[in-house]
C-alpha positions as CSV (number, residue, x, y, z in Angstrom):
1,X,175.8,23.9,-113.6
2,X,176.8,21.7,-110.7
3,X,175.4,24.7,-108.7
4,X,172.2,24.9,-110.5
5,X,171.3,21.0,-110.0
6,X,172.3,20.8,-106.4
7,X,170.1,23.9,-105.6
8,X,167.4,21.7,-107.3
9,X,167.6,18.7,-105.5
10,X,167.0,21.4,-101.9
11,X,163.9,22.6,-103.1
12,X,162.7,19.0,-104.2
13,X,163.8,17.7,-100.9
14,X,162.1,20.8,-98.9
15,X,159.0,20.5,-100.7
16,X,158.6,16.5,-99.6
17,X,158.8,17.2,-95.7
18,X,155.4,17.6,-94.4
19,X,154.2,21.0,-93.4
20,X,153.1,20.9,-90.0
21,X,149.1,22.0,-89.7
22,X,148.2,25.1,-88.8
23,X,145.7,24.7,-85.8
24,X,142.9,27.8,-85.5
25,X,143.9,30.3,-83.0
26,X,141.6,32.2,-80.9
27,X,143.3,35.8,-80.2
28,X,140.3,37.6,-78.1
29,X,136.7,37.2,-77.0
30,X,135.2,40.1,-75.9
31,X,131.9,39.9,-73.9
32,X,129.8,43.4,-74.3
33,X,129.0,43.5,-71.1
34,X,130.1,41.5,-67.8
35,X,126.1,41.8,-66.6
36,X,122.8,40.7,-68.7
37,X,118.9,40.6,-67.8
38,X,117.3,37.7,-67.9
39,X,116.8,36.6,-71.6
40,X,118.2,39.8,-72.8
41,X,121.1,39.4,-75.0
42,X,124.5,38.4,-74.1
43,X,126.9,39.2,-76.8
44,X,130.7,37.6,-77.5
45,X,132.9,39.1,-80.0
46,X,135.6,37.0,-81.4
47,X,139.1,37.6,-83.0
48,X,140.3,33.9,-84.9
49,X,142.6,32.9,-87.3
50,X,141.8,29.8,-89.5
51,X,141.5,28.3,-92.4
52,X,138.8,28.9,-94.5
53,X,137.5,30.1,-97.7
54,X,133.8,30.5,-96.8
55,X,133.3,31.9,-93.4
56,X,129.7,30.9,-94.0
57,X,130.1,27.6,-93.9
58,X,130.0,25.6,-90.7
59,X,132.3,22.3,-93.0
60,X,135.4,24.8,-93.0
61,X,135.0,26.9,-89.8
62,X,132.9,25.9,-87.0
63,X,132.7,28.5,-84.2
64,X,130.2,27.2,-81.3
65,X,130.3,28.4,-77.5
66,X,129.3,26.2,-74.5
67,X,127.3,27.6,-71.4
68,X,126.9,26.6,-68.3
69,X,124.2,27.6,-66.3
70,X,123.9,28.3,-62.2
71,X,122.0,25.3,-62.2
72,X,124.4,23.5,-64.2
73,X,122.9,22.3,-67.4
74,X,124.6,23.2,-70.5
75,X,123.6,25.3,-73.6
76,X,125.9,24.7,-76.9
77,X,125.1,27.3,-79.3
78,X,126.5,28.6,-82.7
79,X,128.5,31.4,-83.6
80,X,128.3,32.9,-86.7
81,X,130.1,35.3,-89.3
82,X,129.5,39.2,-89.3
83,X,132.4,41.3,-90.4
84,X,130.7,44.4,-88.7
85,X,133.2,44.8,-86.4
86,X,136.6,44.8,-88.7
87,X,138.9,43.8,-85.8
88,X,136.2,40.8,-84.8
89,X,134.5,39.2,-87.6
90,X,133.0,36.1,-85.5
91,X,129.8,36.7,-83.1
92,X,128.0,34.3,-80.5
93,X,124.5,35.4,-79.3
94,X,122.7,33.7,-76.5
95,X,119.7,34.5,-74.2
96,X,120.6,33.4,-70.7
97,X,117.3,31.9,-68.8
98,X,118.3,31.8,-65.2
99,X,119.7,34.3,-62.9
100,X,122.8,34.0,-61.3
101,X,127.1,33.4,-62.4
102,X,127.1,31.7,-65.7
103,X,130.4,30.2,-67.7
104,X,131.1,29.7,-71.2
105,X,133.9,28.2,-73.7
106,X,134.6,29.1,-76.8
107,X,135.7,26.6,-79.4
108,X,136.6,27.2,-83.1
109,X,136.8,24.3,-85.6
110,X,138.7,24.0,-88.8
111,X,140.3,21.2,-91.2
112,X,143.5,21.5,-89.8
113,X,142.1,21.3,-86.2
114,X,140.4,22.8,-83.5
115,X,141.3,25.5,-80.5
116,X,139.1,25.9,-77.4
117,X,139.1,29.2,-74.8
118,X,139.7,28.9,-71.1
119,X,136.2,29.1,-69.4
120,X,135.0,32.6,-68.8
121,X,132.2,33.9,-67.0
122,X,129.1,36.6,-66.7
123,X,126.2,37.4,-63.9
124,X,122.6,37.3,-65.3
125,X,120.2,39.5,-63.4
126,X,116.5,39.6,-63.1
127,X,114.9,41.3,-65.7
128,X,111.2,42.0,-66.2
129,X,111.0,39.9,-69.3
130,X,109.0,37.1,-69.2
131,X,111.2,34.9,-71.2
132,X,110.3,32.8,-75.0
133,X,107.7,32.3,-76.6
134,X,105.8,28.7,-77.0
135,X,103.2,26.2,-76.3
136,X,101.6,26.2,-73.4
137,X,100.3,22.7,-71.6
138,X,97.1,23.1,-72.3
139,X,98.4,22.6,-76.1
140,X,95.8,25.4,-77.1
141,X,97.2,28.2,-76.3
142,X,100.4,30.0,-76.2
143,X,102.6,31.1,-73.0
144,X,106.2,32.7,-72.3
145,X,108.9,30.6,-70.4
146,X,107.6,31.8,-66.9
147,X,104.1,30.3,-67.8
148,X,102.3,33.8,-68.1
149,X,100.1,33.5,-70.7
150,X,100.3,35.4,-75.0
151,X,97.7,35.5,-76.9
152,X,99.2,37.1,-80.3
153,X,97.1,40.4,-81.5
154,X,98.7,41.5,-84.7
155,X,99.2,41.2,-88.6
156,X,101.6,41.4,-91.4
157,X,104.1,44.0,-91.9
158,X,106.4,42.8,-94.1
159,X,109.8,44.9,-94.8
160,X,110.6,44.6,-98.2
161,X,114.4,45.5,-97.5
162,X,116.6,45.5,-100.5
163,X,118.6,49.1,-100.5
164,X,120.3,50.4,-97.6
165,X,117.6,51.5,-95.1
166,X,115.0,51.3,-97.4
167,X,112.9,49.3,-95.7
168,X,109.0,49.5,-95.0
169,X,109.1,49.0,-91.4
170,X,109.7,51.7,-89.3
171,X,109.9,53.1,-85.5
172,X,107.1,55.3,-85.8
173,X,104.9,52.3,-87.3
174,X,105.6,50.4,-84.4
175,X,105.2,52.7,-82.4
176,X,101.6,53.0,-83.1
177,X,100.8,49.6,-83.3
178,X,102.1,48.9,-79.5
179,X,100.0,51.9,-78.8
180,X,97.0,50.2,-80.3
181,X,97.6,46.5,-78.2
182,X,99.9,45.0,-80.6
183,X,102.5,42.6,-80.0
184,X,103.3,40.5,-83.0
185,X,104.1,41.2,-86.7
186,X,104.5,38.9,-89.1
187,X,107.2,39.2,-92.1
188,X,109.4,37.7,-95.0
189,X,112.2,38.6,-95.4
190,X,114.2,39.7,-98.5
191,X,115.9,35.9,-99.0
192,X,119.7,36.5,-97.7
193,X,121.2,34.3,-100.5
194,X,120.8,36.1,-103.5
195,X,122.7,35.7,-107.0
196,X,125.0,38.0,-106.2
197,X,126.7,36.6,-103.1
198,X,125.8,33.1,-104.4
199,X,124.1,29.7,-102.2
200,X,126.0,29.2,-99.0
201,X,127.1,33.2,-98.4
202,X,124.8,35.8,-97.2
203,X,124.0,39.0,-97.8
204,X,125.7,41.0,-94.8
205,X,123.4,44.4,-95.4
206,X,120.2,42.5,-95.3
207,X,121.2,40.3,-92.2
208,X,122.2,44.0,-90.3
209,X,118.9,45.3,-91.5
210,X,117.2,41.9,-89.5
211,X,119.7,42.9,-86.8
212,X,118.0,46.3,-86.8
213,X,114.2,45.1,-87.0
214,X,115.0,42.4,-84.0
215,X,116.5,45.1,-81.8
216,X,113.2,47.4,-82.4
217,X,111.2,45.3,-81.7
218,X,112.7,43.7,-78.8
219,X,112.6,47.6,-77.3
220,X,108.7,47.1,-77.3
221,X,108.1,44.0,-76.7
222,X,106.5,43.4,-79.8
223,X,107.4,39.7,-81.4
224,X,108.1,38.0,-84.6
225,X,106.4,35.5,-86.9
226,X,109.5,35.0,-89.3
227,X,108.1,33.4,-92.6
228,X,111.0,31.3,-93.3
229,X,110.3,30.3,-96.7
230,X,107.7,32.8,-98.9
231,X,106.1,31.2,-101.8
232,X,107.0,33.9,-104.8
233,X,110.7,33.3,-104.1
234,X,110.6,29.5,-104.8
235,X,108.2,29.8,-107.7
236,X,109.2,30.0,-111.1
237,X,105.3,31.2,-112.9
238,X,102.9,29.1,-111.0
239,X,100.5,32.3,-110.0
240,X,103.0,35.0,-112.3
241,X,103.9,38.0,-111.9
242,X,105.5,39.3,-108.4
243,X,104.7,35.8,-107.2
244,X,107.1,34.3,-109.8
245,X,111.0,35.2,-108.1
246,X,113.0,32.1,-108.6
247,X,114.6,33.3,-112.2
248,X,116.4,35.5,-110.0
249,X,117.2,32.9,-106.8
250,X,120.7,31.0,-106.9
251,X,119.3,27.6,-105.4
252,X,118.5,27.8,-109.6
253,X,122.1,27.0,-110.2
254,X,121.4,23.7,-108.7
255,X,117.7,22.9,-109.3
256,X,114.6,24.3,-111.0
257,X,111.4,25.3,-109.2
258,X,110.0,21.8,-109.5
259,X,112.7,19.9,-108.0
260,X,113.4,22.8,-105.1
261,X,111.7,20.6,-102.2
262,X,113.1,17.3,-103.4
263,X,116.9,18.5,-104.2
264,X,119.6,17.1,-102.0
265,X,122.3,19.8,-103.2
266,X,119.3,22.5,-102.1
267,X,118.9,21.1,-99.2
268,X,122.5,21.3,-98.0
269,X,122.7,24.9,-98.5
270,X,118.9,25.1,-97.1
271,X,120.3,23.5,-93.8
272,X,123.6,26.0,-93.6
273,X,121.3,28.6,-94.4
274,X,118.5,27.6,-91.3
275,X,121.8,27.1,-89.1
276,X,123.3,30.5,-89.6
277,X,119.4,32.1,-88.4
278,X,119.5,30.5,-85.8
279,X,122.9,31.2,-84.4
280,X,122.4,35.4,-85.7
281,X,118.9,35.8,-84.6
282,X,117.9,32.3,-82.0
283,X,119.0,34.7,-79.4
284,X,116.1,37.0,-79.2
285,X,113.0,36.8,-76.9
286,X,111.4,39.2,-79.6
287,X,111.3,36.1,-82.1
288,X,108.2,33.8,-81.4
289,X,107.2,31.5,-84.5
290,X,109.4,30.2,-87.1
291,X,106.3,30.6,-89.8
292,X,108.7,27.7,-91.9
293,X,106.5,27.7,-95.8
294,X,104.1,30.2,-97.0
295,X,101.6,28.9,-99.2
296,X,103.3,25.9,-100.2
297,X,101.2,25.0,-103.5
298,X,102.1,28.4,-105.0
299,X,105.3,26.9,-106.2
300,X,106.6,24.6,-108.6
301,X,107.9,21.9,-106.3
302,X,103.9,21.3,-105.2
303,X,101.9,22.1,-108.1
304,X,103.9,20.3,-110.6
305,X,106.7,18.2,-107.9
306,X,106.3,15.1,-105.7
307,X,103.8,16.0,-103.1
308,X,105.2,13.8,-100.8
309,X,108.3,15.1,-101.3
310,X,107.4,18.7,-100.4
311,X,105.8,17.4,-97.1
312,X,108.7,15.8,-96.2
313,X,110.6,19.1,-96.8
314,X,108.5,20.5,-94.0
315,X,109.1,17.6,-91.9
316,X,112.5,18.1,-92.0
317,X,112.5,21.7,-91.4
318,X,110.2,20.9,-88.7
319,X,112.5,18.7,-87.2
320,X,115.2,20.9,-87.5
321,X,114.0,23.7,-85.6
322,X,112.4,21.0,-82.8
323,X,115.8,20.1,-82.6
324,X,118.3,22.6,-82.5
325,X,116.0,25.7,-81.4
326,X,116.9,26.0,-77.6
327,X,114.0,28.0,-77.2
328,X,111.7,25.7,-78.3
329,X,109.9,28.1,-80.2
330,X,106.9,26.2,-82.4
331,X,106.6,26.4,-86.3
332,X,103.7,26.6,-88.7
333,X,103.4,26.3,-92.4
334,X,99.9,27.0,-94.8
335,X,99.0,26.4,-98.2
336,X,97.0,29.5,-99.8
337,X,93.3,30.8,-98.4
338,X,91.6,29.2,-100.8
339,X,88.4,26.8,-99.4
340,X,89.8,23.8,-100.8
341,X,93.0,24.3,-99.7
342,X,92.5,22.4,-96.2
343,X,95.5,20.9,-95.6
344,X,96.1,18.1,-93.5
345,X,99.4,16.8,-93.8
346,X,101.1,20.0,-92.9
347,X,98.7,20.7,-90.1
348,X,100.1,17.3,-88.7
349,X,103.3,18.2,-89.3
350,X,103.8,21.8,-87.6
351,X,103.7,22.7,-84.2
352,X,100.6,25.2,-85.2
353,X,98.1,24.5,-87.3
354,X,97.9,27.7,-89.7
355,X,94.8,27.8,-92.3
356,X,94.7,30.8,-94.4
357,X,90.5,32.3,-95.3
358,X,91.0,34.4,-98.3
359,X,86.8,34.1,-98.4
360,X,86.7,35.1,-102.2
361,X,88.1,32.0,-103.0
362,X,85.4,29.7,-102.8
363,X,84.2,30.7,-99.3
364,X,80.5,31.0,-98.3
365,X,79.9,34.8,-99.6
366,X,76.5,36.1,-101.0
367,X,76.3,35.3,-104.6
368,X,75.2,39.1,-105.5
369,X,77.2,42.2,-105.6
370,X,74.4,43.7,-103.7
371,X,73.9,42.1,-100.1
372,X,70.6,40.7,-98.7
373,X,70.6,41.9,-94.9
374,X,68.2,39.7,-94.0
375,X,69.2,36.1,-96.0
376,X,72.6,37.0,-97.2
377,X,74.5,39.3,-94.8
378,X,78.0,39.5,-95.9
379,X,79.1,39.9,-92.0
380,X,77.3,36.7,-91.5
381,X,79.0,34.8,-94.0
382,X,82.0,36.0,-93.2
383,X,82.8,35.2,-89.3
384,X,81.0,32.4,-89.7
385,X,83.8,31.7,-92.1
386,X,86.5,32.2,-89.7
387,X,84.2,30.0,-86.8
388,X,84.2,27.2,-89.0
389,X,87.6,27.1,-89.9
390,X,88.8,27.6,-86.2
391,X,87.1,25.1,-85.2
392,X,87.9,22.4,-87.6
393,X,91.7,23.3,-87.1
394,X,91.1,22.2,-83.0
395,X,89.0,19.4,-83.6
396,X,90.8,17.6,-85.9
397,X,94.4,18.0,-85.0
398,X,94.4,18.9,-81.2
399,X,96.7,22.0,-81.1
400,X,97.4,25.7,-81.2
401,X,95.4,27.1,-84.0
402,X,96.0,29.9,-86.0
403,X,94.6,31.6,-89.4
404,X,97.8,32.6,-90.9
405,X,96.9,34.9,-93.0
406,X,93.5,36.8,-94.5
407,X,91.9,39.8,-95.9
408,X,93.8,41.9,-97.9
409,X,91.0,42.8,-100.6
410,X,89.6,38.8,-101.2
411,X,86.7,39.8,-99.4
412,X,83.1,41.0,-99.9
413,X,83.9,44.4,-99.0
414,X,87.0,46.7,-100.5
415,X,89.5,47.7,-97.7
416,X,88.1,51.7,-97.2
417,X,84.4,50.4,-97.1
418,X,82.8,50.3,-93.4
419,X,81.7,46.8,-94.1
420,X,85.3,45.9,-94.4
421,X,86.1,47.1,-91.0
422,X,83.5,45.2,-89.8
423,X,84.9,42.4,-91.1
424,X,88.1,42.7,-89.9
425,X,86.3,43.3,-86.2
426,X,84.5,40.2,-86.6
427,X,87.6,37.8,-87.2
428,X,88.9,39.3,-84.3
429,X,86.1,38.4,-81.9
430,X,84.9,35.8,-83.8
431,X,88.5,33.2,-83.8
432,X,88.8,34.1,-80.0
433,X,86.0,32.5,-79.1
434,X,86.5,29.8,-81.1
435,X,89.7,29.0,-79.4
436,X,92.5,30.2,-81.9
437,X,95.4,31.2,-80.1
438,X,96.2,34.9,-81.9
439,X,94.5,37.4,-83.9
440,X,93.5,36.0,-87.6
441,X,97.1,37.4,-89.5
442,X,95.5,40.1,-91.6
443,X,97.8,40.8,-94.9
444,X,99.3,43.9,-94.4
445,X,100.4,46.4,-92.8
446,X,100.7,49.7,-95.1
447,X,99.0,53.3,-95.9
448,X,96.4,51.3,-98.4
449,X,94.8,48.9,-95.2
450,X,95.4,51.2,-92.4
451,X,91.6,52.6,-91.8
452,X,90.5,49.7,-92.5
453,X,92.2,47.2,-90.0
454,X,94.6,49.3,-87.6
455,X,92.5,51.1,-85.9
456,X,90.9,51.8,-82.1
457,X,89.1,48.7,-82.4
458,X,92.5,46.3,-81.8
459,X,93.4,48.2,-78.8
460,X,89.8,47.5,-77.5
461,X,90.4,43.4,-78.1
462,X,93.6,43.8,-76.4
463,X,92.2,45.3,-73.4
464,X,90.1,42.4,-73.0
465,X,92.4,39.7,-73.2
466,X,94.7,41.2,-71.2
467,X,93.7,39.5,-67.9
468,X,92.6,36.3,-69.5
469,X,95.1,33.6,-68.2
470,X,94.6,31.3,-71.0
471,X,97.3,29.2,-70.9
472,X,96.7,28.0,-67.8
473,X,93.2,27.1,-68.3
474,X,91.5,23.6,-69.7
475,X,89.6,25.7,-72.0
476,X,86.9,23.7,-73.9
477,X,84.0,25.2,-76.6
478,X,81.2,25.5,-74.1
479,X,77.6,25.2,-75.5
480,X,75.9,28.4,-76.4
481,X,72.6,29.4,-77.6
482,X,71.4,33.0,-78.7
483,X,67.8,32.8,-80.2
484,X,68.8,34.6,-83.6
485,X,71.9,35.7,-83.3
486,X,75.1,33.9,-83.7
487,X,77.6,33.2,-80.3
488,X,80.1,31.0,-79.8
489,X,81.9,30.4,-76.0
490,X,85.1,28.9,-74.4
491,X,84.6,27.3,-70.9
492,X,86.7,26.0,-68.0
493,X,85.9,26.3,-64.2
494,X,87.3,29.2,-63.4
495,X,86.5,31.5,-66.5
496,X,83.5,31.1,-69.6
497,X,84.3,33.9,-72.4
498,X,82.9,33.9,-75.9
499,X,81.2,36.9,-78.1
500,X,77.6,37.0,-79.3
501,X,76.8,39.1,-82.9
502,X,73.4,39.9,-84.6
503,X,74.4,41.6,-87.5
504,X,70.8,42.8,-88.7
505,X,69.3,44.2,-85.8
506,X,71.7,44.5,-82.7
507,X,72.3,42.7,-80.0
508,X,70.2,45.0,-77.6
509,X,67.7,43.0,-75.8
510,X,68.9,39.5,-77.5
511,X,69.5,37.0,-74.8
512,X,72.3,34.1,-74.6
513,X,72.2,30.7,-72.4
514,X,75.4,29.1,-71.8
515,X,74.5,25.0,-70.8
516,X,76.2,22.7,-68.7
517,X,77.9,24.9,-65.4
518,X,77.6,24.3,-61.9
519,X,74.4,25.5,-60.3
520,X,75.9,28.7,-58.2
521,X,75.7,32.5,-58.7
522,X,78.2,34.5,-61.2
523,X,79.4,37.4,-62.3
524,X,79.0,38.4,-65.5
525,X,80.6,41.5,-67.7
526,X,79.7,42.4,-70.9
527,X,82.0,44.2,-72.9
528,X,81.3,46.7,-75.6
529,X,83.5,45.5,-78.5
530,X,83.7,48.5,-80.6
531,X,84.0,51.3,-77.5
532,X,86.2,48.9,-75.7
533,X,84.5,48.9,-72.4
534,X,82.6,46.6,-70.1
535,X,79.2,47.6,-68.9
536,X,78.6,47.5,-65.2
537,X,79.1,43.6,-64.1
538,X,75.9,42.0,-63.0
539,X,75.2,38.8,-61.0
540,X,73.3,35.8,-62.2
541,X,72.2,32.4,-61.3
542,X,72.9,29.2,-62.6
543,X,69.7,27.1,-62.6
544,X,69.4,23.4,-64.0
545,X,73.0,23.6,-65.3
546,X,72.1,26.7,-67.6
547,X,72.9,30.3,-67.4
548,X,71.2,32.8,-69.5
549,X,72.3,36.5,-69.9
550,X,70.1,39.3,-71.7
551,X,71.8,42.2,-73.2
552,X,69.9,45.4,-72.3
553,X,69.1,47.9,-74.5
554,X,71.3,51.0,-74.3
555,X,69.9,54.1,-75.6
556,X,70.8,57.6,-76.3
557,X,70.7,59.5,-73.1
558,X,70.9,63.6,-72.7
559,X,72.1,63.6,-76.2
560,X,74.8,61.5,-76.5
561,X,74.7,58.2,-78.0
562,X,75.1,55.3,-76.2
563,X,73.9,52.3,-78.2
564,X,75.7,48.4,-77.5
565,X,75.9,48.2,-81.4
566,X,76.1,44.9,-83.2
567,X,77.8,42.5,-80.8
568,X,79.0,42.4,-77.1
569,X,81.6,39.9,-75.8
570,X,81.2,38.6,-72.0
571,X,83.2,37.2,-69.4
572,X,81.5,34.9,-66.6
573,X,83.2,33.7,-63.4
574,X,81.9,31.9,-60.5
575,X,81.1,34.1,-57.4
């Protein structure tokens, strides 16, 4: 008994002397390759131990690398979780952005402390990337890190990943879009929080799939508009149907639809969720817009929430990104396409101004099913449509402007129907003249819109843009006049483009004056919008401060045809 008691008064007397703290460890980095391009990706596996019961979450474990560049400044980024690799289960990712010997630490946070790497080091070597993604300094348009010039030609394709490769984007698909001049897509995600691995843990087959998507496109230098935040995934019925996802989103477990923009607890795990993106995926050169909300007032927390509340939401994601992006990639945010759906707050807010045209909702259209080609053209309507909205996006907030998305079949014409790819032509032709800074974001991508957007006719725009160093020039609308046809013109001293259309009867032998150049001679190409090729450049004079081009008449010639169609775009540069 004596024994027994004695025994007792050890383990009491063992159990009150503090157990020292078991400090992370880091057991091995390995770097995937001792050499990198410039702004390719530069990839550290890591072997830790620490304490933690979500990896996910940045409170428990903090993993975070600090580079040093040949110049000297330093680049802390975040590592992240991703038990792909059994014997590593922690990853850093980071772009390098000069050439030249670069170092880099590795430090590992827990609660019971912290444990930090000798420096290492890798060589960055040129590359024939021309860096990120982001605004240029003529706050129009859109330029990589070297300064060359992007103007965005592209559309949605969204993936729609759930099951293992499953997806709806594919090589071949991209593929033939770069073949056809394209180099953006735009997508949502499937959310990586889901009710099955709960808020604050993510989906680990989804995030490989956006591993997988990043790495294609990266291989053809076509980019990504990431829509952060899609509107059927935070609503609870507001529009029904597919567009109603929130009974099946875990930020339910600690608010409803209403509250989602307001809620602090959602916002916590909103925050983690934004951190872990960009530490997995703020690496890659492919990735150009963080497109942060997605038609905002087709959720709860708008329609029926604090308005004011939601905006402030997007000021904070906003801020966010600003902050912690080192890439200083720009965001964007829209409500729906709807004409009285102008909104702006959020066009203040975001880096781009993004108004959706879906020009069946309450956009000037004819008022008959059957069109009146002389009073009521649908074409008309239509790009004037997509003039006016340009323009009012520049004019009244003073930055990159985008339509964010449009078509799809709320438009006069059915996708399948000639006039709808005529349509689709004149948004094209019709927002680059009036200064937006990519293609109009046509929704989507699949079997169902293929003849009717992705076709000849977007390679033909990006041939003509190709050479155009916009973000290097003080592009301003220039004044235009075209008789009876519509035109529209962007002018700086160097370079005057713009597009002119007469939808009823041709543009052969219509004429165009562009007011207010310098009295000299210039050179002046017309381009053939739907053949994609310039007719033979001509010169012309400048007199009294106006220039005035006619378009001639092209006719059929020894049988084949050879007519200038519709509209014609031009380029003019002094001589």
């Amino acid at each position: 008994m004596r024994k027994c008691a004695l025994l007792a008064s050890l383990i009491v007397g063992l159990a009150a002397i503090p157990v020292p703290a078991k400090e992370p460890v880091i057991s091995s980095i390995q770097a995937m390759s001792p050499t990198v391009g410039l702004y390719e990706k530069f990839e550290v596996r890591i072997d830790l131990t620490a304490t933690y019961a979500n990896p996910y979450d940045p409170e428990e474990i903090d993993v975070q690398a600090l580079f040093t560049s040949p110049s000297g400044r330093q680049w802390p980024i975040w590592g992240f979780y991703n038990p792909s690799d059994w014997s590593r289960l922690w990853m850093v990712r980071f772009a390098p952005t000069e050439t030249g010997s670069w170092s880099y630490v590795i430090k590992v946070t827990d609660r019971e402390g912290a444990a930090q790497s000798q420096p290492r080091t890798f060589t960055t070597v040129e590359s024939t990337h021309h860096g990120f993604v982001r605004i240029a300094s003529n706050q129009r348009y859109l330029a990589y890190s070297d300064g060359t010039s992007f103007y965005g030609i592209g559309l949605w394709y969204n993936d729609n990943y759930e099951l293992f490769n499953r997806g709806q984007i594919t090589e071949d698909s991209l593929d033939r879009l770069q073949r056809l001049g394209v180099n953006f897509i735009s997508f949502y995600p499937t959310p990586l929080e889901t009710m099955g691995t709960g808020l604050g843990r993510y989906d680990e087959n989804r995030c490989g799939r956006l591993d997988q998507l990043f790495d294609w496109c990266e291989q053809r230098d076509i980019h990504v508009s990431w829509n952060l935040w899609f509107h059927s995934y935070i609503s609870q019925a507001v529009w029904g149907g597919g567009n109603a996802r929130y009974r099946n989103n875990p930020y339910r477990l600690v608010t409803d639809a209403k509250g989602f923009f307001a809620s602090e607890d959602a916002w916590k795990y909103q925050e983690r969720l934004h951190r872990y993106i960009l530490a997995r995926w703020g690496y890659s050169r492919a990735l150009f817009l963080w497109f942060v909300i997605d038609e905002i007032n087709g959720t709860e927390g708008w329609e029926q929430g604090d308005k004011e509340a939601a905006e402030q939401w997007c000021r904070k994601i906003d801020a966010f990104f600003n902050e912690h992006d080192p890439y200083e990639r720009p965001t964007t945010g829209t409500q729906s396409g709807g004409i009285n759906q102008w909104w702006p707050g959020g066009y203040q807010i975001f880096d781009i101004a993004a108004r959706e045209i879906y020009e069946a909702q309450g956009h000037p259209m004819p008022r008959t099913g059957k069109p009146d080609l002389q009073n009521e053209d649908p074409l008309q309507f239509s790009y004037r449509n997509y003039a006016t909205q340009a323009k009012n996006l520049w004019t009244g907030f003073r930055k990159p402007a985008i339509v964010g998305e449009c078509g799809w079949d709320h438009t006069y014409y059915e996708p399948g129907m000639p006039g709808y790819l005529a349509m689709y032509h004149n948004a094209l032709w019709s927002g680059l003249a009036n200064g937006l800074c990519c293609t109009p974001f046509w929704w989507a991508y699949s079997d169902w819109l293929n003849d009717g957007v992705v076709t000849n006719q977007m390679r033909s725009f990006a041939q003509f843009v190709a050479d155009m160093d916009l973000a290097r020039l003080d592009l301003q609308p220039a004044e235009i006049s075209a008789g009876g046809c519509d035109a529209w013109a962007m002018k700086s001293d160097k370079l005057v483009f713009g597009w002119m259309v007469n939808p009823r009867t041709s543009a052969a032998n219509e004429s165009f004056t562009i007011a207010g150049l310098p009295e000299r001679d210039y050179e002046v190409r017309l381009y053939r919008t739907w053949a994609g090729r310039y007719l033979p450049p001509q010169t012309v004079p400048c007199h009294d401060g106006r220039l005035t081009v006619t378009v001639p008449e092209l006719t059929t010639t020894q049988g084949h045809a050879s007519h200038i169609g519709n509209d014609v775009a031009f380029k003019i540069v002094p001589k």
